[in-house]
C-alpha positions, 0 to 999 in steps of 0.5 A, a space after each residue: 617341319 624342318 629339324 631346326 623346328 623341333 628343337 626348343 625355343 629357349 629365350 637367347 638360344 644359342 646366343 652364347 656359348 659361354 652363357 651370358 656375356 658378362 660384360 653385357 650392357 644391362 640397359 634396355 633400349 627403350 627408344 627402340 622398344 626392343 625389350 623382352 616381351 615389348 613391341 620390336 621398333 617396326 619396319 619402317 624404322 628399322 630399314 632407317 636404321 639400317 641404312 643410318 649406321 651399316 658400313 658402306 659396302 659388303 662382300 668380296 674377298 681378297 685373292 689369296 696367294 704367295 707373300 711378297 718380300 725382297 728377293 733373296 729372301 734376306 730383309 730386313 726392316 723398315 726403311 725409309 725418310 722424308 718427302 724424298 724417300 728411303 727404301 726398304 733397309 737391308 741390315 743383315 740379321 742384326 736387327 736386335 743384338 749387336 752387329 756389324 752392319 754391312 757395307 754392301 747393304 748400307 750402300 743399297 739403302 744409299 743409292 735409293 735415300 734422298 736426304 729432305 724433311 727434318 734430315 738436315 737438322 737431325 745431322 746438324 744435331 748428330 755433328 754437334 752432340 755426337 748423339 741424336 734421338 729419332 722420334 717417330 711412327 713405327 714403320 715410317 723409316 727411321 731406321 734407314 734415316 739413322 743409318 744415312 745420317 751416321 754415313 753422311 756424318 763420315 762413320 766408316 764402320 757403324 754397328 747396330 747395338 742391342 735395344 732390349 738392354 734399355 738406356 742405361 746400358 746405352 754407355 756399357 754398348 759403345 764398343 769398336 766403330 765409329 758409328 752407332 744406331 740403336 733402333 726402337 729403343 724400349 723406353 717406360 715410365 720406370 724406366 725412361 730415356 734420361 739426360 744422364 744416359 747421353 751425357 756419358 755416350 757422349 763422353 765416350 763418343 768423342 773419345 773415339 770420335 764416333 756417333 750415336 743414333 737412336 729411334 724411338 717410337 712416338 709414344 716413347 718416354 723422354 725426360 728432358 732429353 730432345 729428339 727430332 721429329 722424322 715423318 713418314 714419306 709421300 707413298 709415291 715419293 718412296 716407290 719413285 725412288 726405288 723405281 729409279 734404282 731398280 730401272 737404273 735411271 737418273 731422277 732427270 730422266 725419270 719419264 718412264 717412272 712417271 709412266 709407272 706411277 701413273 697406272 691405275 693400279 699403282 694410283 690405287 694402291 698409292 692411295 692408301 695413306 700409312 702404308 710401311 715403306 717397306 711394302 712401298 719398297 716391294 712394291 717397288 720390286 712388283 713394279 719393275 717385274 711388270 716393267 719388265 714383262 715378268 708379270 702381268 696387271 693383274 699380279 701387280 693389282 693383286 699385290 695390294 691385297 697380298 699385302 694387307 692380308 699378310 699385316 693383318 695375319 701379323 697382328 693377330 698372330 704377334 707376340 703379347 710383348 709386341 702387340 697386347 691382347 687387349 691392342 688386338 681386341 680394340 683392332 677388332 673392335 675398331 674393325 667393326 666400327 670402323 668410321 665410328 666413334 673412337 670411345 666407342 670402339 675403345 670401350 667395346 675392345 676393352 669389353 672384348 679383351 675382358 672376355 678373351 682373357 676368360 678363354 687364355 686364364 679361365 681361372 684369373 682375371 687380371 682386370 684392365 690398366 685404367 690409363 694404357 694405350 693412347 689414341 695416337 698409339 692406337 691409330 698409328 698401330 691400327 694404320 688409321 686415322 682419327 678425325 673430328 666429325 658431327 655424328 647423328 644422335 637422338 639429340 641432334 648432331 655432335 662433334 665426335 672423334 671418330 677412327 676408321 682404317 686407311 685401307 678400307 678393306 682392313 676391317 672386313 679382312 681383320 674381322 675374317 682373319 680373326 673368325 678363320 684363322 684363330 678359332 679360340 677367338 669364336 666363343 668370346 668373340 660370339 658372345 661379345 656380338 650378342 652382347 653388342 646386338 643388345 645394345 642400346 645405341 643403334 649404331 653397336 648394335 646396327 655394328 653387331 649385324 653388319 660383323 655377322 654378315 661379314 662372317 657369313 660371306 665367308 663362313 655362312 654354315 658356322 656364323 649361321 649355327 653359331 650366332 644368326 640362328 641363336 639370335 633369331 631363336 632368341 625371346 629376345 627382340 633385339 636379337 631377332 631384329 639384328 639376325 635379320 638384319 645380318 641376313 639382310 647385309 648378308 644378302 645384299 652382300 650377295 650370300 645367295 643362301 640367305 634366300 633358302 634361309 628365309 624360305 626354310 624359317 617361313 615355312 616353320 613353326 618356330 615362332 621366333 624364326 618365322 618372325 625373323 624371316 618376316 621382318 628379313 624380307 621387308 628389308 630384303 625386298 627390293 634386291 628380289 621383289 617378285 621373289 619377295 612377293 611370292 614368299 609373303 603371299 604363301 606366308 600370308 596363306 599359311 598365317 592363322 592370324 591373317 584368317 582374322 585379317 578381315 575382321 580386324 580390317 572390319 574394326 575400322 580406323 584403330 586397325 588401321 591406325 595400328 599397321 601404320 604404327 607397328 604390329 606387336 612382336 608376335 603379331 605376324 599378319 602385323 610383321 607381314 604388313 610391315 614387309 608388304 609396305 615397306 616393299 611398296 615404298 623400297 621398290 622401283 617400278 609396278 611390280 608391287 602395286 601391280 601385285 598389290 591390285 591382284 591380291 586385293 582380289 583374291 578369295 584369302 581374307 588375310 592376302 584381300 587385308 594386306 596389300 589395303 593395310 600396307 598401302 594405309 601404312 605407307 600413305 603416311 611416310 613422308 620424306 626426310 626429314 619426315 617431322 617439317 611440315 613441308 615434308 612430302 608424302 613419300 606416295 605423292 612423291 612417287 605418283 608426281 616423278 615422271 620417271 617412274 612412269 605411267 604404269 606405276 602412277 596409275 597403279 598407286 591411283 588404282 590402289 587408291 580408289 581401292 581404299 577410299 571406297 572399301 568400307 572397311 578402309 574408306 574412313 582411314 583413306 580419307 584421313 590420309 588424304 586430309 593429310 595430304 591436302 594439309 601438306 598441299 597448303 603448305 608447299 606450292 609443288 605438293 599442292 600441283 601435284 595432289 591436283 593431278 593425282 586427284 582427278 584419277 581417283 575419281 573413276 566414277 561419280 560416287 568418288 567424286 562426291 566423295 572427294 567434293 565431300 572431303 574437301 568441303 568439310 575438311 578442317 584447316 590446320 588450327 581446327 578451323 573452316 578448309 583451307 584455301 587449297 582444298 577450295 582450289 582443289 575443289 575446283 580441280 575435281 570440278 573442272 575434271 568432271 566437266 572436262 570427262 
């Protein structure tokens, strides 16, 4: 007995450290049969889950390392333009308050800025009315847009004026130069930018003969008051043009820039859409030094990792008045469904707002602004994107809105980002998990487990205690499913621990546990298959329900019948079963049949039971998708791939004349191979290939005139005589005998 055995088994152990989520979605799934003391959805299913709604890939860390910025330590802001690029702007301190912007630094902007987008109307606007409004996505270079547009209007002196005073205090700022920018201009719905705040600029603007330049962000809120639309430039539109200037050639003889671009590792890091320009421009600077010999490919390759740790380090760690909590619990929550339904992570995020505040103000709980943030804001916040996509659902595919991070490996990092770096977010945060592995749609809950594995790669002892632990110590059956399914992506993440795990809860006496660990290796068995069949072998020994398996086996179709369908959530022989066929399905090569053949001889009733049952249960599995007609036998599938080679064929042909003749299974094997020829008489290809399987199962003479028997008397699909194709296979049989 392992000390994790000792301890009590209280229904939801360790599921939450602050009690019962609250925000928990009180609904039961009952499509799964998950429930509390109900039957957990079998293997089978749950494999499909899995594989339906988990993210594409685990794993992997980003490499760790000094931040980049623009030598001299003196940046400042966003910078950038059009299709042809701005660079990264160097404004002094000045950023809020007012200040004098340099004349040195307006003419490093100049020397890397080409004038293209929406440039020639934004000065044609500026000229005319003194004033013109810049309205665009944050770090997409509006700055450095204002700023060319006063110089190219002939502002000798421009000054950044304060935006934290608001507009109405726009007139009270214009003071002595003859060139304004005021830069993301807070604007509200009480408080919005008015015509009258610009009437009264202007006044004064053409007195002194100067002018205006105001950025604004998308979502901000004007009044009858026009602004330009300014767009984010082509990545390689910007790096280009800072190459230039660093190299110091002409955009004629750009022939070297092109080179540059065209590695690998800036094509990568190219290809992520909504970076800030300012990171397009440091990578400008990490560009030049490889040119220049100063770093090698792989800094230069490292970078782009650099940097999407340091915007993810920023976005949790940024002030509520620039980012809310409540904006930071949906980046989290769009972090675990990235690719998903954006709904979905937008209700979840609000759920994990709800349980973060419960940690800042334990005694206040302040609620939610119904109408807050729009999707547009959300995506431009989180660098992603929302796009139209038909999802799959219970009831067929539908259109939905999904979000997903431009960067793919924004959501792996802002997940371990949040776990290790801000431990105060671990109690909501486990709590909201667990709530989420209760879930009643497979894709939350699918979500809540790939989110633990996620965490375990990088901090298996904590997630383990902390989350996987509580949910397989749980009475509840949806926790324990999703702990294995954690550890199960944890695995094929490559957490080489996961294997002692599983090993340690087998061989325990926490019922809960060992139930996990059963239902973990019939996800896990293909990355370890001889493994795998070692550790169900010694369950199957240790298992007091399997010293009945041979009577239950005795007891004839409903047995089989059962495995087929699904054990109860206790039953443990049925969960092995459920291991041992889902192997035999997932696993390539002869190994498991070859291992299925040796136990059916063993002395052990349960280890003689297992490998029978499991192959009953795997003889109904067809192809997707499984309810047409046409749909093929999985097993068939596999005898009539001559690429499996023939080794595995006559291994599934020797397990199937070990079914067919056993008393305890004879009746059931036939069944299913009834329901093979049925399939047979409605595809052309199944009923070739049952035809050369056919004759492999008859060994002896005795199997023969089982098969002739089957076939003869079998009824058609309406009830009716055979159908034609078990004459024709009847004759198959015949000829085979003859030719033997």
């Amino acid at each position: 007995m392992t000390a994790e055995d000792g301890q009590a088994a209280a229904p939801g152990e360790g599921a939450s450290p602050e009690g019962p989520d609250p925000e928990q979605d009180p609904a039961t799934d009952r499509e799964s049969g998950t429930e509390d003391g109900e039957r957990p959805a079998e293997a089978w299913a749950a494999a499909r889950e899995l594989r339906d709604y988990a993210p594409a890939s685990f794993g992997g860390g980003l490499v760790a390392g000094d931040q980049h910025g623009v030598s001299g330590g003196r940046v400042a802001g966003d910078v950038v333009m059009g299709d042809k690029v701005y660079v990264r702007a160097v404004v002094g301190e000045q950023l809020h308050g007012s200040g004098e912007v340099l004349d040195a630094d307006l003419d490093r902007l100049a020397g890397v800025f080409h004038e293209d987008g929406t440039f020639d109307e934004a000065l044609a606007e500026l000229r005319a009315s003194r004033v013109v409004i810049l309205r665009g996505d944050h770090d997409s270079g509006r700055r450095a847009a204002a700023l060319m547009l006063l110089r190219r209007a002939g502002a000798a002196r421009v000054r950044a004026l304060d935006p934290d005073s608001g507009p109405a205090a726009l007139v009270k700022e214009v003071a002595a130069a003859d060139g304004y920018v005021v830069c993301d201009l807070p604007t509200s719905r009480s408080n919005p930018l008015r015509p009258h705040h610009l009437l009264r600029c202007q006044e004064r603007l053409r007195k002194q003969d100067a002018y205006l330049v105001v950025t604004v962000e998308s979502s901000a809120v004007l009044w009858d008051v026009d602004a330009v639309p300014w767009h984010r430039p082509e990545p390689g539109t910007v790096v280009a043009a800072h190459l230039r200037s660093h190299l110091g050639v002409a955009e004629r003889d750009g022939d070297e820039v092109m080179r540059l671009l065209a590695l690998p590792q800036v094509r990568d890091f190219l290809t992520v859409g909504g970076r800030p320009v300012a990171h397009l421009a440091d990578f400008a600077v990490e560009v030049a030094r490889y040119h220049r010999g100063e770093i090698g490919v792989e800094e230069l390759e490292r970078y782009g990792h650099e940097t999407l740790q340091e915007q993810v380090g920023n976005w949790l760690s940024a002030p509520a008045e620039r980012i809310t909590l409540r904006d930071k619990a949906f980046l989290l929550a769009l972090a675990v469904c990235d690719e998903g339904p954006y709904t979905t992570a937008a209700e979840l995020g609000d759920r994990l707002c709800r349980g973060m505040r419960r940690v800042e103000s334990p005694e206040h709980d302040p609620g939610l602004t119904i109408f807050s943030t729009s999707l547009t804001q959300r995506m431009d916040l989180a660098h992603a994107d929302s796009y139209t996509e038909s999802e799959l659902t219970p009831w067929g595919p539908v259109r939905q809105t999904m979000s997903r991070f431009r960067d793919r490996r924004t959501a792996q990092l802002l997940l371990r980002e949040a776990w290790t770096g801000h431990p105060a977010v671990r109690a909501p945060l486990t709590a909201w998990l667990t709530g989420l592995a209760r879930h009643g749609d497979p894709f939350v809950r699918t979500r809540a487990a790939a989110t633990a594995a996620t965490l375990a790669d990088r901090d298996f002892s904590a997630v383990m205690h902390g989350l996987v632990r509580g949910w397989a110590s749980s009475g509840d059956y949806r926790l324990c499913i999703q702990a294995a399914n954690a550890l199960t992506l944890a695995a094929y993440a490559g957490t080489s621990a996961v294997h002692r795990v599983l090993r340690e809860w087998g061989a325990g006496t926490h019922p809960q546990r060992r139930w996990t660990a059963v239902r973990a290796y019939a996800l896990i068995g293909p990355l370890a298959p001889d493994d795998t069949l070692d550790s169900l072998e010694e369950l199957v020994r240790r298992t007091a329900h399997s010293e009945g398996a041979e009577r239950s086996a005795d007891a004839g179709e409903e047995t089989e019948e059962n495995a087929a369908a699904g054990a109860g959530p206790r039953d443990e022989f049925g969960g092995l079963v459920e291991a041992a066929e889902l192997l035999l399905l997932s696993t390539p090569g002869a190994s498991v049949p070859h291992r299925f053949m040796t136990w059916c001889d063993d002395n052990h009733p349960g280890l003689r039971s297992l490998p029978r049952l499991a192959f009953l249960a795997a003889a109904v599995r067809r192809e997707e998708p499984s309810d047409e007609p046409t749909s093929w036998p999985l097993l068939l599938r596999s005898h009539d791939d001559e690429t499996v080679g023939s080794p595995v064929r006559h291994a599934l042909a020797a397990l199937w004349r070990r079914v067919l003749r056993d008393r305890h299974t004879t009746e059931t094997a036939q069944q299913r191979l009834r329901a093979w020829v049925l399939v047979a008489a409605r595809d052309e290809g199944a009923e070739t290939a049952l035809a050369g399987l056919l004759p492999h199962l008859a060994g002896a003479d005795s199997d023969r005139d089982r098969l002739g028997y089957l076939l003869r008397t079998m009824p058609g699909e309406d009830g009716g005589p055979p159908p034609p194709v078990a004459v024709r296979l009847l004759d198959v049989l015949r000829e085979s005998a003859a030719a033997a």
